[in-house]
C-alpha positions in Angstrom: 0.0 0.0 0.0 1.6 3.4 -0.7 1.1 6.4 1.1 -0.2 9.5 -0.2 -0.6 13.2 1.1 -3.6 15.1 -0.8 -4.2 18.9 0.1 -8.2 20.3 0.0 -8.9 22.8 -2.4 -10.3 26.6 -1.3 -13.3 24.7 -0.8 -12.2 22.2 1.4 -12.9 19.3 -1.3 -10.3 16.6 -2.0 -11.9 14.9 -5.5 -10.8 10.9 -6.1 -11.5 10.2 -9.7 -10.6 6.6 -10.9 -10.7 5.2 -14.6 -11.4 1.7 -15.2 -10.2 0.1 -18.5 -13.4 -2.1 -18.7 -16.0 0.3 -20.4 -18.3 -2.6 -20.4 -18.2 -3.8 -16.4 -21.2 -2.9 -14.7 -20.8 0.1 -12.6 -19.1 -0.6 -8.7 -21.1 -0.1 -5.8 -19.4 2.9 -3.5 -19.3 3.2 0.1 -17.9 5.7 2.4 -16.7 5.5 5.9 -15.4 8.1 8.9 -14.3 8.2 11.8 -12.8 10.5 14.5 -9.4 11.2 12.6 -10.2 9.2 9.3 -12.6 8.9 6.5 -12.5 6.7 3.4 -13.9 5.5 0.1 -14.4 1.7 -0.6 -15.6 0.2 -4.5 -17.0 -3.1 -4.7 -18.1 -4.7 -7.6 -14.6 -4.6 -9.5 -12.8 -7.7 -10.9 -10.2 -9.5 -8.5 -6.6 -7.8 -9.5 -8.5 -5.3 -11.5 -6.2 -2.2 -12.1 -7.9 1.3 -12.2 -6.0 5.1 -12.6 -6.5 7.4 -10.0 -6.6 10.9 -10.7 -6.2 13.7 -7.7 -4.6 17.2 -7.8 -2.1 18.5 -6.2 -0.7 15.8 -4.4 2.8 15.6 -2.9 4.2 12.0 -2.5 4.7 10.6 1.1 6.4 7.1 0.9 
């Protein structure tokens, strides 16, 4: 798993866009999750191994 650090916009928005090769697959179901310190996105529905892109802005790498 690598470790990323994203930065809001002047909104306060950080936008997670992913790409999926498969034009065909049915769409994945999305769910969302917080916590006190933490919140995240989880998509089900995708193939096992099943690569996607993810697209943010501004983001500074943390590894």
């Amino acid at each position: 798993m690598r470790k990323f650090t994203l930065r809001a916009d002047g909104t306060g928005t950080i936008e997670l866009v992913c790409e999926r090769d498969d034009e065909e697959a049915p769409a994945p179901r999305v769910r969302s999750f917080t916590g006190r310190d933490e919140f995240g996105l989880l998509a089900d529905g995708l193939t096992p191994g099943e690569q996607v892109l993810l697209f943010v802005d501004d983001t500074v790498s943390e590894e």
